[in-house]
C-alpha positions in Angstrom: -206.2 -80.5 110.4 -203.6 -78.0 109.8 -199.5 -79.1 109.4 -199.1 -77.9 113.1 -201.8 -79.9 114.5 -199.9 -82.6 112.8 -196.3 -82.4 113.7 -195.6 -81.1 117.1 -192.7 -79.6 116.1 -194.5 -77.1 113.6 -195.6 -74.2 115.7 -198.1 -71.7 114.1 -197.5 -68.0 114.0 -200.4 -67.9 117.5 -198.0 -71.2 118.8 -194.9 -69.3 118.5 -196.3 -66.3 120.1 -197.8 -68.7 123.0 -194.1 -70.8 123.2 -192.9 -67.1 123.6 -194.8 -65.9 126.6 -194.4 -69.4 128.3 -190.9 -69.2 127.8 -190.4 -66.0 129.4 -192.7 -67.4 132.5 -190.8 -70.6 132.7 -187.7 -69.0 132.7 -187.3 -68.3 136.4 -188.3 -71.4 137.1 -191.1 -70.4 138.9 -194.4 -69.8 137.3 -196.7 -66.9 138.6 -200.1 -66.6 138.9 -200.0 -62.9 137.5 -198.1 -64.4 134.7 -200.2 -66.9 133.4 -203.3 -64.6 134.2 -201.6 -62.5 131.7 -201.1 -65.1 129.0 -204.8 -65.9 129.6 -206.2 -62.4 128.8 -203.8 -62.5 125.4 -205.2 -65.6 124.5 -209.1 -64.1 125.0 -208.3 -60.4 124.1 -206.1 -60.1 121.6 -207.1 -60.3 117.5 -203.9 -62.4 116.4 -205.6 -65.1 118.9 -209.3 -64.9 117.7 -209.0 -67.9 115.9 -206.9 -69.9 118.2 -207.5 -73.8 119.9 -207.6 -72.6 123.7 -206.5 -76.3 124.0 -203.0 -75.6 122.2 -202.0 -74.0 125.3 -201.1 -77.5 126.7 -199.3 -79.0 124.1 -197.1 -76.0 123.4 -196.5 -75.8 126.8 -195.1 -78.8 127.2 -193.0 -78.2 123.9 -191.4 -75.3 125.6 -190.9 -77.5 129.1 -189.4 -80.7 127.1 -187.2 -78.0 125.7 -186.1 -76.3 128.6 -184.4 -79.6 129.7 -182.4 -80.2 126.7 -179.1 -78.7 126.2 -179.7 -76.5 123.2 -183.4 -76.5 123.6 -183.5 -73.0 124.0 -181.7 -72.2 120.6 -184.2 -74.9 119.3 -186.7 -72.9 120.4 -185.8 -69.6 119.0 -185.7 -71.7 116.0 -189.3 -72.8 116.2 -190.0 -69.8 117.0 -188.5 -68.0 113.8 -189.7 -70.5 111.5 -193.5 -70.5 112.4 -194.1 -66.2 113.0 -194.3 -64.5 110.1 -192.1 -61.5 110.2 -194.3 -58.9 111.0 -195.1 -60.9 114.3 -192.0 -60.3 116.0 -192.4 -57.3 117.7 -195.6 -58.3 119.1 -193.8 -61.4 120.3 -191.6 -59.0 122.3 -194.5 -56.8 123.5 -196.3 -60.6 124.9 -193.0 -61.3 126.2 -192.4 -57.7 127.8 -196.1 -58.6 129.1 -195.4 -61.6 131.1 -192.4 -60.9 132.1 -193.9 -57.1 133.9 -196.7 -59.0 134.8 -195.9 -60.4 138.7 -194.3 -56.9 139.6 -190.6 -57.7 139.2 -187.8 -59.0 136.5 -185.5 -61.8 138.0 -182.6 -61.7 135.8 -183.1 -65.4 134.2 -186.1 -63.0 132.7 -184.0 -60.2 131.5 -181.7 -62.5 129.7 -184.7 -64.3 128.2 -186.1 -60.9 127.4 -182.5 -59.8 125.3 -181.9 -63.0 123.6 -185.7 -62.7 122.4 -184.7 -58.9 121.0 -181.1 -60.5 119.7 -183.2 -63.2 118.0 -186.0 -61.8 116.8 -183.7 -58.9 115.2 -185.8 -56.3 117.6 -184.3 -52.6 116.5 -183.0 -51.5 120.2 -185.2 -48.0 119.7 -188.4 -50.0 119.1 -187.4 -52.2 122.0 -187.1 -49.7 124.6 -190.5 -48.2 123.5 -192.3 -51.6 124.1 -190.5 -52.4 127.3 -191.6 -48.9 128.3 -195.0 -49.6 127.2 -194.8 -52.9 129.1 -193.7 -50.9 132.4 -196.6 -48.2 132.0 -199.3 -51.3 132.1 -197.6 -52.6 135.1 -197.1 -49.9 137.5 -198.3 -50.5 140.9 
């Protein structure tokens, strides 16, 4: 068993990246179909994921919930977040969360301000930003 199988509170650099793209579906309070469809095909498509327990899905999901409902939970979770992804992970992060977020159609705002304080956490250069939330856009045009 690895350290994050372990302790609930160590997330793994695939765990962050799910907590990420739950977050950003969660945080409207109302969790689409089309959203977790799209977390779904990340999970089975995607080569950071090859390796990953399907079955974490749950348990980091209710990480991310259980946070949601605490105070600070959301800076707890950018904290999570941070110390499990490596790096070189973050802008992929973004891209997920872009994902998700484009996925239904629309952007309420409790999504748009999820979506900044992701770039603002995650130190996401503004240029590279606008590129993936572009790309994100492109993939969801109806």
């Amino acid at each position: 068993m690895t350290v994050s199988q372990d302790l609930p509170h160590a997330l793994s650099p695939q765990d962050s990246l799910v907590a990420v793209m739950i977050a950003v579906s969660a945080s409207d309070e109302n969790i689409r179909t089309a959203e977790l469809l799209k977390i779904q095909v990340a999970l089975n498509n995607l080569p950071v994921f090859a390796e990953y327990d399907i079955d974490r899905l749950q348990t980091i999901s209710q990480i991310v919930f259980d946070l949601f409902e605490q105070e600070d939970g959301l800076m707890a979770l950018f904290g999570l977040v941070r110390e499990g992804l490596d790096e070189r992970l973050y802008e992929t992060a973004y891209a997920l969360a872009c994902d998700v977020a484009a996925a239904d159609g629309s952007l309420a705002e409790p999504e748009l301000r999820l979506l900044e304080e992701i770039r603002y956490e995650l130190n996401i250069d503004r240029l590279h930003a606008a590129g993936i939330e572009r790309g994100a856009r492109a993939r969801h045009m109806v």
